[in-house]
C-alpha positions as CSV (number, residue, x, y, z in Angstrom):
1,X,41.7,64.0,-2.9
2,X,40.0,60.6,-3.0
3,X,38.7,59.0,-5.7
4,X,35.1,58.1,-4.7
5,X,33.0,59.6,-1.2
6,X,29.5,58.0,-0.6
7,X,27.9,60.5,2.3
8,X,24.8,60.5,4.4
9,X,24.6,56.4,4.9
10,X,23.8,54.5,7.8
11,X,26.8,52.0,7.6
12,X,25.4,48.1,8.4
13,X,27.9,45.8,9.9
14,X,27.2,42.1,12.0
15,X,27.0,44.2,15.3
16,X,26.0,47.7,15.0
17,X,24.6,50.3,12.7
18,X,26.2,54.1,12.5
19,X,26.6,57.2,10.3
20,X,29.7,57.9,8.6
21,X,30.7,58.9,5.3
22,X,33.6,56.6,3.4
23,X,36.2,57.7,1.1
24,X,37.4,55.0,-1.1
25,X,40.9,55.5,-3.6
26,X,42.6,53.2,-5.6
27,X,39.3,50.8,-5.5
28,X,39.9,50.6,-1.3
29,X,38.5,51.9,1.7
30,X,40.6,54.6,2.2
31,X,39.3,56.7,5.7
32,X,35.8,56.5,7.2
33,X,34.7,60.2,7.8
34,X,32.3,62.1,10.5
35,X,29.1,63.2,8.5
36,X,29.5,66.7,7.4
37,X,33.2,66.8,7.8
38,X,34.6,68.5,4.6
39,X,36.3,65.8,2.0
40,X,37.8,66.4,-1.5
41,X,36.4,63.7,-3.6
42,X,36.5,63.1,-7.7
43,X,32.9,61.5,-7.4
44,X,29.8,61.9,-4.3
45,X,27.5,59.5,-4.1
46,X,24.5,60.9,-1.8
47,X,23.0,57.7,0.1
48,X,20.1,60.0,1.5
49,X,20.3,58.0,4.6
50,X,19.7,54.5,3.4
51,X,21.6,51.3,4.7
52,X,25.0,50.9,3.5
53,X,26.9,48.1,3.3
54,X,30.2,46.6,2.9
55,X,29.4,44.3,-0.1
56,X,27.2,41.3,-0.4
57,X,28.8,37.7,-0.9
58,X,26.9,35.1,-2.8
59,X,28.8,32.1,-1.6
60,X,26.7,29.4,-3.5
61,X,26.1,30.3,-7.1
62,X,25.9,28.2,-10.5
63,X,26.9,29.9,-13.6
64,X,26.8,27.3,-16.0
65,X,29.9,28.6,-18.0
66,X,31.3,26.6,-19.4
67,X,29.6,24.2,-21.7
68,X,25.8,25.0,-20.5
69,X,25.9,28.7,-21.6
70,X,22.2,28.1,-22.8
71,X,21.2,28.3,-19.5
72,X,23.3,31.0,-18.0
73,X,26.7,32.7,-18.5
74,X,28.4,34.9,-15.9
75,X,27.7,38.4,-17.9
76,X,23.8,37.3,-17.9
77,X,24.6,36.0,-14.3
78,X,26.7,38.6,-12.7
79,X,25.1,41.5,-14.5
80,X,22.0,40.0,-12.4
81,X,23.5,39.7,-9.6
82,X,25.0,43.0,-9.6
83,X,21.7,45.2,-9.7
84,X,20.6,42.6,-6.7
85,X,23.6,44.3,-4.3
86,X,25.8,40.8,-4.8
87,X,29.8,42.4,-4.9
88,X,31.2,38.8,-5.0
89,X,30.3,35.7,-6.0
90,X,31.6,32.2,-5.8
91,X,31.0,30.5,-8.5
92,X,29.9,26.5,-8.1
93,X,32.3,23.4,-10.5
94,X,28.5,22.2,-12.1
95,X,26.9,22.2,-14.1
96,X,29.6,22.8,-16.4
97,X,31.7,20.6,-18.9
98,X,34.1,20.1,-18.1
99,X,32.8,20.7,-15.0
100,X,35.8,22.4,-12.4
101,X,38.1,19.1,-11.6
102,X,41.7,19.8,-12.5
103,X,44.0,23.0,-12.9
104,X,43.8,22.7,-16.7
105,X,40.2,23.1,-16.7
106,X,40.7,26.3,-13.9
107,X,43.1,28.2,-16.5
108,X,40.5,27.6,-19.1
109,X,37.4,28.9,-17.3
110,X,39.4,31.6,-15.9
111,X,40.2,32.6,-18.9
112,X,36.5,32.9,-20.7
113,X,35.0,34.4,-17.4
114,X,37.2,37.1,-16.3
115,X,36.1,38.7,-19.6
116,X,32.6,39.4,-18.7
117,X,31.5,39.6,-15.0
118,X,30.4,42.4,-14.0
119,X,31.0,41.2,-10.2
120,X,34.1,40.2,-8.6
121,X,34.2,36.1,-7.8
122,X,35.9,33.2,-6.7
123,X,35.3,29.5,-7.6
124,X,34.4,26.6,-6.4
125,X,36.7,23.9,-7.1
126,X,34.9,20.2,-7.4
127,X,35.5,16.5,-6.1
128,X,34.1,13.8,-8.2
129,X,34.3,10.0,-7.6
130,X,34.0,7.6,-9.8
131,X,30.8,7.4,-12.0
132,X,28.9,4.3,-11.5
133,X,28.0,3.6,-14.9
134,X,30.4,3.0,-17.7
135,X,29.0,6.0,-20.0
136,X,31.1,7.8,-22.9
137,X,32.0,11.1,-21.8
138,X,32.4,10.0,-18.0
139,X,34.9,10.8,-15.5
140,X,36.8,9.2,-12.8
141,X,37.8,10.8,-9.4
142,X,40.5,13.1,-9.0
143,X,41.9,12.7,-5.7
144,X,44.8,13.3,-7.8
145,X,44.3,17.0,-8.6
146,X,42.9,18.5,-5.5
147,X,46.0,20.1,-4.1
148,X,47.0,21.7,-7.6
149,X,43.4,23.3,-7.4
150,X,44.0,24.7,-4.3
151,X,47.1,26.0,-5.4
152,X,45.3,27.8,-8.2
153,X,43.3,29.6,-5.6
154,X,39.9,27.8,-5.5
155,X,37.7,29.1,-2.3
156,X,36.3,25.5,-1.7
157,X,35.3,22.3,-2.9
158,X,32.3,20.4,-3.8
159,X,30.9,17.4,-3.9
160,X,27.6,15.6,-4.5
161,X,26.6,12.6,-1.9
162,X,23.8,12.0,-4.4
163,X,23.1,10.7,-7.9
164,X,24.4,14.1,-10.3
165,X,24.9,12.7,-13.9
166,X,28.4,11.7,-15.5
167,X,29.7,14.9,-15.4
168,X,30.3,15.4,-11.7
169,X,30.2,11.8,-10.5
170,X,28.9,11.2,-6.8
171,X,31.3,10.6,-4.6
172,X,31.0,7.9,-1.6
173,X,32.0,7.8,1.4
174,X,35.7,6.4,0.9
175,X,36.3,9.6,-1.7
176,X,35.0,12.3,0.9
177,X,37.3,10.4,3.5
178,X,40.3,10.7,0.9
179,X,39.4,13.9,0.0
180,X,39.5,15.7,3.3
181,X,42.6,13.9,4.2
182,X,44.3,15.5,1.7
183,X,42.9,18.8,2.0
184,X,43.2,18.9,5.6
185,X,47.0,19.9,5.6
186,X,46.1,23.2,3.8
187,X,43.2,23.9,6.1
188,X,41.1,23.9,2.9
189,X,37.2,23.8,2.9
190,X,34.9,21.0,1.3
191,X,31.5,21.5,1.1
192,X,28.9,18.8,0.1
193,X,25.1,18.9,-1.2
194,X,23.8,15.9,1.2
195,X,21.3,13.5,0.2
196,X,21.9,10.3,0.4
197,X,22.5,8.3,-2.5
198,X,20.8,5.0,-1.8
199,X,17.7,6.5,-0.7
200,X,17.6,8.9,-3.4
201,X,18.2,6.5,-6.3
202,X,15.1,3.9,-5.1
203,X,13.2,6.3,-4.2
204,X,12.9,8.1,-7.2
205,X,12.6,4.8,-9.2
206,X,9.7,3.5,-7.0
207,X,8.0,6.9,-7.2
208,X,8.5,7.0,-10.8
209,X,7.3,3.5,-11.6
210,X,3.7,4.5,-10.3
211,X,1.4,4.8,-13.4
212,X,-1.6,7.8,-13.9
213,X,-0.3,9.9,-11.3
214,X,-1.6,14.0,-11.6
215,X,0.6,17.2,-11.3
216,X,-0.4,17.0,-7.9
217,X,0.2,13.7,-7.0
218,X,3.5,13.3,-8.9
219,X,4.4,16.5,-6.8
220,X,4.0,14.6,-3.7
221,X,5.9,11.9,-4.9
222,X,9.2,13.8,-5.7
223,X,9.3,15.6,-2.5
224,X,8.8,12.3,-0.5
225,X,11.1,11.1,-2.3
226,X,13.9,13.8,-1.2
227,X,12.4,13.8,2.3
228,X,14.7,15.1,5.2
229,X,15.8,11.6,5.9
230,X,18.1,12.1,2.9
231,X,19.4,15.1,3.9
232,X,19.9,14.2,7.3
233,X,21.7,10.7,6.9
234,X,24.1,12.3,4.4
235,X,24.9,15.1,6.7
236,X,25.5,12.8,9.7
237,X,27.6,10.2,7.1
238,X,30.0,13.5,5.9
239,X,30.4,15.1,9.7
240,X,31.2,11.6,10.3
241,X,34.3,11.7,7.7
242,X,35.0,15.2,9.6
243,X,35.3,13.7,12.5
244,X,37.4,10.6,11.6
245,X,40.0,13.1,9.7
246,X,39.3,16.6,11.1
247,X,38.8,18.1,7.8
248,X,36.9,21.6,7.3
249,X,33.3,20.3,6.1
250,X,30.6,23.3,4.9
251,X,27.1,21.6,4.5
252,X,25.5,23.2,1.9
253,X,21.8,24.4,1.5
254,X,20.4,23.0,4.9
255,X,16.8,23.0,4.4
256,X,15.6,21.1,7.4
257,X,15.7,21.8,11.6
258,X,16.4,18.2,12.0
259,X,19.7,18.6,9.6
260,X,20.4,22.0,11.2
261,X,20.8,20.5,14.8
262,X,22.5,17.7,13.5
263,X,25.4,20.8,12.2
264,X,24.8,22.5,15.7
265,X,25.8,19.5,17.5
266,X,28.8,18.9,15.7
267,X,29.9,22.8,16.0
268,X,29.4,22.2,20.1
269,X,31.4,19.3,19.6
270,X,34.3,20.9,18.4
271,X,34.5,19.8,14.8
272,X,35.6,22.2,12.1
273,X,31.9,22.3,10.9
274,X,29.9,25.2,9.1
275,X,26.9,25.4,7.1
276,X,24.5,27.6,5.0
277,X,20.9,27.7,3.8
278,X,18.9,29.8,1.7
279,X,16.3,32.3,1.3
280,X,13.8,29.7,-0.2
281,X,14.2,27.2,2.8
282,X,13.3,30.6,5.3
283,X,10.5,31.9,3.5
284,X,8.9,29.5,1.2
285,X,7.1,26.2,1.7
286,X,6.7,22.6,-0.7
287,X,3.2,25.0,-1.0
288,X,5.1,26.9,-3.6
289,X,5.9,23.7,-5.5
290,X,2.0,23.2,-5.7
291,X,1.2,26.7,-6.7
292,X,4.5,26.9,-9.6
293,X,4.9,23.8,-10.5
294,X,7.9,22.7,-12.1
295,X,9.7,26.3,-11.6
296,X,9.9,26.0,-7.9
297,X,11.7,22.4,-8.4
298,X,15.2,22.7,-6.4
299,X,16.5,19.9,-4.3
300,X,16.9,19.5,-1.3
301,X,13.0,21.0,-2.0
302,X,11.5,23.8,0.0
303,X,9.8,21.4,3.6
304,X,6.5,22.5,5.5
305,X,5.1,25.7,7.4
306,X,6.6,24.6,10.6
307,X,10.2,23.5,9.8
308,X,10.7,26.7,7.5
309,X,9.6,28.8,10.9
310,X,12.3,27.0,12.8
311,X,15.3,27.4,10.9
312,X,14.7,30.9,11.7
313,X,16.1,29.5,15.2
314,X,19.5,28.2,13.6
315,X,20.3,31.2,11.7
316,X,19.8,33.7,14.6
317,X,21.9,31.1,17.1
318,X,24.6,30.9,14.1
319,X,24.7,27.5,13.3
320,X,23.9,28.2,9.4
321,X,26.4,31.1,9.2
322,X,25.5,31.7,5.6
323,X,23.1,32.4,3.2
324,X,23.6,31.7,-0.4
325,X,21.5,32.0,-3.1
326,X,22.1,29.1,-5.0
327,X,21.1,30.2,-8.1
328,X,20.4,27.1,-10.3
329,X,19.4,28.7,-14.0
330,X,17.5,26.8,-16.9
331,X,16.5,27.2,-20.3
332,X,13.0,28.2,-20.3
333,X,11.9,25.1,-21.8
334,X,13.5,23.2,-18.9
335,X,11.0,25.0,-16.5
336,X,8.2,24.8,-18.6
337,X,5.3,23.1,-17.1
338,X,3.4,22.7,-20.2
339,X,6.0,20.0,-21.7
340,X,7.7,18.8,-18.5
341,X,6.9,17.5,-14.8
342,X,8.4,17.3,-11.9
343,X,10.7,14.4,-13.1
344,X,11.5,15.8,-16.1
345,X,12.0,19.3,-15.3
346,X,15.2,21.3,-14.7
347,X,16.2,21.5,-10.9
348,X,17.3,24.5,-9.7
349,X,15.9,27.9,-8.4
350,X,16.3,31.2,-11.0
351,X,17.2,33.4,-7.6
352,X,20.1,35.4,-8.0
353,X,18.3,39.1,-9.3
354,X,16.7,38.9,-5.8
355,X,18.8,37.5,-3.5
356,X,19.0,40.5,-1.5
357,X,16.0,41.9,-2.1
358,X,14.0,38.8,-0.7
359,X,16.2,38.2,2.1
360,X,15.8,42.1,3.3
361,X,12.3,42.2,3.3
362,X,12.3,38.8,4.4
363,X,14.4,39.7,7.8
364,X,13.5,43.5,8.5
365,X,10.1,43.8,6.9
366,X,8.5,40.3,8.0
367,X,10.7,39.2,11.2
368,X,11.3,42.7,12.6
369,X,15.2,42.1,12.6
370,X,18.2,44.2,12.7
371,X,19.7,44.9,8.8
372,X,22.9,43.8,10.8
373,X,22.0,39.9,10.3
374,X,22.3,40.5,6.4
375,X,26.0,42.1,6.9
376,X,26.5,39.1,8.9
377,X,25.0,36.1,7.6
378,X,25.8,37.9,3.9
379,X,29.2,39.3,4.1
380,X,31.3,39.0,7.3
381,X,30.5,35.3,8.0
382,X,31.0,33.6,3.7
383,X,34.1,36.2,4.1
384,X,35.6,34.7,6.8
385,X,34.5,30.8,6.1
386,X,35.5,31.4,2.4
387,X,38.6,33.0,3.2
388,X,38.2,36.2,1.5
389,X,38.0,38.8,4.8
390,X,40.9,40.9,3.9
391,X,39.1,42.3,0.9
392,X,35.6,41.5,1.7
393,X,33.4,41.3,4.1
394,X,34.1,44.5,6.6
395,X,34.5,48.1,6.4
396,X,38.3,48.1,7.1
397,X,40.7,50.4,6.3
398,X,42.2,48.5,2.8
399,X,39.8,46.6,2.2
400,X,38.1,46.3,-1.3
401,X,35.8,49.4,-1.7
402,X,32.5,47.9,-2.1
403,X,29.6,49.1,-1.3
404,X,26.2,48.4,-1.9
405,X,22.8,51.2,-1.0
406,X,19.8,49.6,0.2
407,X,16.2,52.2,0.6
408,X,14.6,50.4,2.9
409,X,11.2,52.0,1.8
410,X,11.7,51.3,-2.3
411,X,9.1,48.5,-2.9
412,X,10.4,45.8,-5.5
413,X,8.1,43.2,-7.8
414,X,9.9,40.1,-9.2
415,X,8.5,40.0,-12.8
416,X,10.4,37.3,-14.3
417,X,10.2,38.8,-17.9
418,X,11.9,41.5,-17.1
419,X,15.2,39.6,-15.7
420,X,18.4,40.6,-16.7
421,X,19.6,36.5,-16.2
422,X,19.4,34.4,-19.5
423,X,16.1,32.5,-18.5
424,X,13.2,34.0,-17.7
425,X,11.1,31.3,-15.8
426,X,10.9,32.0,-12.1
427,X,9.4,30.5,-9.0
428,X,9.5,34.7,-7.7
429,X,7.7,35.9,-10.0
430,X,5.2,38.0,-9.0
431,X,6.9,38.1,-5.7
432,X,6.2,41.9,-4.1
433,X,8.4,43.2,-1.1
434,X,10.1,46.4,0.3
435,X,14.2,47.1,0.4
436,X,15.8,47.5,-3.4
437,X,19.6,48.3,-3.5
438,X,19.7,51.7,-5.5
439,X,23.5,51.2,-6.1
440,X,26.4,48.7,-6.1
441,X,29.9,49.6,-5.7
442,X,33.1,47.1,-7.0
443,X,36.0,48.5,-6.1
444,X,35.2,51.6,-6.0
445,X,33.7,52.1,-9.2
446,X,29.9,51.6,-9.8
447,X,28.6,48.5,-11.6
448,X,24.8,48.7,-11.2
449,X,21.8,51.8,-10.1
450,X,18.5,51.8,-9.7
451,X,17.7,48.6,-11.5
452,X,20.4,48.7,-14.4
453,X,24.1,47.7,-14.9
454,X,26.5,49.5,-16.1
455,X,27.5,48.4,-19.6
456,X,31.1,49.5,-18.7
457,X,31.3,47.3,-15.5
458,X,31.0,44.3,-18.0
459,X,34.8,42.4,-17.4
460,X,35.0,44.6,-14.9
461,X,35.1,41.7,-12.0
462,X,37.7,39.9,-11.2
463,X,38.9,36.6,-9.9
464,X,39.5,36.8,-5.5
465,X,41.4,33.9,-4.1
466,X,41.7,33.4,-0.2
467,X,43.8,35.7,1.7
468,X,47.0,34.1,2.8
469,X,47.7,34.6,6.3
C-alpha cells in the first residue's frame, strides 16, 4: 500500500502533457499508474483533471533571516510561498546580517531556519569584496571561505557588481576573477546581480543632486539612472571573467533584450553561461513604477512596452533558462509612498504569494503557451542549473514526492492585505488572473490547499544540497 495517490491529473513536464495517476511512499515517487487502474493508498488526493506538476523551484528568493526579520522570516516567507505551488526555494546570502559569507554563519542560519519553513530549500552562499568605505560593522572579502561553503552544501553564489551597503560589499572585477578561479575546480555556480558600479554610483548622485523634482520626475530619474547600460556593461565585464577562467557564471534577473543576447551569445560561444529573469520583467512595464510608486521599486527596474515583449523571445529560445521570483520583502513603512520616494524607499518586489499564479496566467492565459514552459523554465531547468535534479525537478521514479495542483479555470485577485508574507505592501495588488494551485505537496505530505497552509507543515522543510554525481 502506498502512502499517498493523487488521481485524475494531467501530469505537466518540459516536453509533454499526459494522464497518469502517482503513488508516492516514504515522501518519494514511488510508481506512476494508468488512470483507473486499482491502487491501495493510505490517502487520495482527487485532482479532477487539473495540471499537475512535479514541484515548483524558486531559485531566487530573499528571506531576510537572519538579522532583518522585520521584513520577512522564512515561516512568513515559505508559508507564502507554499500556498503559491513553490516546493523548493533557494534562499539568497542578503539581506541578512551576517549576511551568508562563511561556514560559521551557514551552521547558524541553518540552525534557526530549518525550524520553520514550511518549504523545502537550499541557500545561496555569498561573495563579498572589500567595502569601500571604512564603516564600523563592515566586512572584507572572503576569498578565503568559499570552498568551506561549498562544502557545506550551498547551491550557488552571489555577488553584487554594484553599490549594496556594508553588509555584502560589492565586489570588482579582480574578486569575481578570484572567485571563479577558485570555484571552478568543484564545478560550482556564481551568480551575480549586474549593474555596473561606476555608472550606478554617479548616476544616482547626479540624479539626486537635482532640486524640486515631482514623484514623476524623480521616477524618471532613478530609472535612467539604472538604465540597461548598467546592466549590460556588467554582464559583458562578468562573462568576460567566465571566459578568462571558465568558471560557471548565472546572470541574475535579466531584465533587458539587449543583456539577454549578450547571455545568448556567450551560451553559442561555448562558455559555461546561464541566466534567469522574472515575471515582472515579462509582464510589467516602468508604467507600473508610475501607477505604484515606490512599491514597484526593484532594481534592475521593470524597462518599456517593447523590450518586455521581446524577452518573451529569449525565454522560449532558452537563453534565460529560469524564472525566479526574486522576492525582495519590506517593512511596510519602507514601501510607503506617503513618507518615502523613490530614493528613499525599500527596493525590492513583495512577489513570492504569486509567483506561480502570475507566471500561469501570464504564459497560458495571455501568450496562449503550453503549461509545459512552467515545468521547464520552473522546475526541470533551476533543478538542473542548481544542482538539485535527483530530488527535484522531474517525475522520476525516487525522486522527492512533490506535487503541486494547478485549476486552470480558478480566477485569483492579489489583495495585498490579505498576504500570508510579513509585509503587506505590494506592487500586485489588485492584480486579477486565472490558474490558482489548489494544493501543494512536500514530500509527500501536504503543506498548503486552497489558499491556506497547513499549520503542521510549519518546520516541515528542509535543507536540499546538490546531488553528488
Amino acid at each position: 500500500m502506498y502512502d499517498l495517490l493523487i488521481k485524475n491529473g494531467k501530469l505537466v513536464t518540459p516536453d509533454r502533457i499526459y494522464e497518469a495517476d502517482i503513488a508516492i511512499s516514504d515522501g518519494k515517487y514511488a510508481a506512476f499508474v494508468v488512470p483507473g487502474e486499482m491502487v491501495q493508498a493510505k490517502e487520495v488526493i482527487d485532482a479532477k483533471g487539473n495540471y499537475v506538476f512535479p514541484g515548483i523551484i524558486d531559485c531566487h528568493a530573499h528571506m531576510n533571516e537572519p538579522g532583518f526579520e522585520y521584513r520577512e522570516d522564512f515561516e512568513t516567507g515559505s508559508r507564502a510561498a507554499a500556498v503559491a505551488g513553490c516546493t523548493c526555494l533557494i534562499d539568497m546570502p542578503l539581506n541578512n546580517d551576517p549576511s551568508l559569507m562563511n561556514k560559521d554563519i551557514f551552521d547558524m542560519k541553518l540552525g534557526m531556519i530549518s525550524q520553520h519553513s514550511v518549504v523545502d530549500f537550499a541557500l545561496w552562499g555569498g561573495i563579498v569584496g572589500d567595502y569601500f568605505k571604512d564603516e564600523p560593522g563592515s566586512v572584507k572579502n572572503n576569498m578565503k571561505d568559499l570552498v568551506d561553503l561549498h562544502n557545506c552544501g550551498v547551491a550557488a553564489f552571489k555577488a553584487f557588481t554594484c553599490p549594496c551597503g556594508p553588509l555584502f560589499p560589492t565586489v570588482n572585477l579582480g574578486n569575481v576573477r578570484k572567485a571563479l578561479e577558485i570555484l571552478k575546480p568543484y564545478n560550482a555556480l556564481c551568480g551575480f546581480h549586474c549593474e555596473e558600479f561606476g555608472q550606478i554610483l554617479e548616476r544616482e548622485k547626479e540624479a539626486q543632486a537635482k532640486q524640486g523634482r515631482s514623484k514623476e520626475e524623480k521616477i524618471r530619474d532613478f530609472l535612467d539612472a539604472h538604465d540597461v547600460w548598467t546592466e549590460y556593461v556588467a554582464t559583458k565585464n562578468v562573462i568576460d571573467m567566465a571566459r578568462a577562467t571558465g568558471g560557471r557564471v548565472h546572470i541574475c534577473h535579466v531584465s533587458h533584450p539587449m543583456v539577454a543576447q549578450v547571455v545568448k551569445d556567450a551560451i553559442h560561444e561555448g562558455l559555461p553561461i546561464t541566466a534567469e529573469t522574472c515575471p515582472h520583467y515579462l509582464g510589467f512595464t516602468e508604467d507600473l513604477v508610475f501607477e505604484k510608486g515606490v512599491p514597484a521599486k526593484c532594481t534592475p527596474p521593470m524597462r518599456k512596452k517593447e523590450d518586455m515583449e521581446k524577452m518573451w523571445d529569449y525565454v522560449l529560445d532558452g537563453t534565460l533558462s529560469c524564472v525566479g521570483s526574486d522576492h525582495s520583502p519590506a517593512a511596510d513603512e519602507e514601501k510607503d509612498n506617503e513618507t518615502k520616494d523613490i530614493w528613499t524607499a525599500w527596493g525590492g518586489l513583495n512577489s513570492i504569494q504569486f509567483f506561480l499564479p502570475m507566471m500561469f496566467d501570464m504564459v497560458v492565459n495571455k501568450k496562449g503557451l503550453s503549461p509545459s514552459l512552467i515545468a521547464k523554465v520552473m522546475g526541470y531547468n533551476p533543478a538542473k542549473i542548481f544542482g538539485l535534479y535527483g530530488r527535484k525537478g522531474a517525475f522520476e521514479l525516487g525522486f522527492d514526492g512533490d506535487v503541486v495542483i494547478v485549476d486552470p479555470n480558478k480566477a485569483w485577485k492579489c489583495n495585498q492585505k490579505e498576504l500570508l508574507t510579513k509585509g503587506h505592501i505590494s506592487c500586485f495588488d489588485g492584480l486579477e488572473g486565472k490558474g490558482t494551485p489548489v494544493c501543494t505537496v512536500i514530500r509527500g505530505k501536504v503543506v498548503a490547499a486552497d489558499g491556506n497552509y497547513k499549520q503542521d507543515a510549519v518546520g516541515y522543510g528542509q535543507l536540499i544540497t546538490p546531488v553528488k554525481k
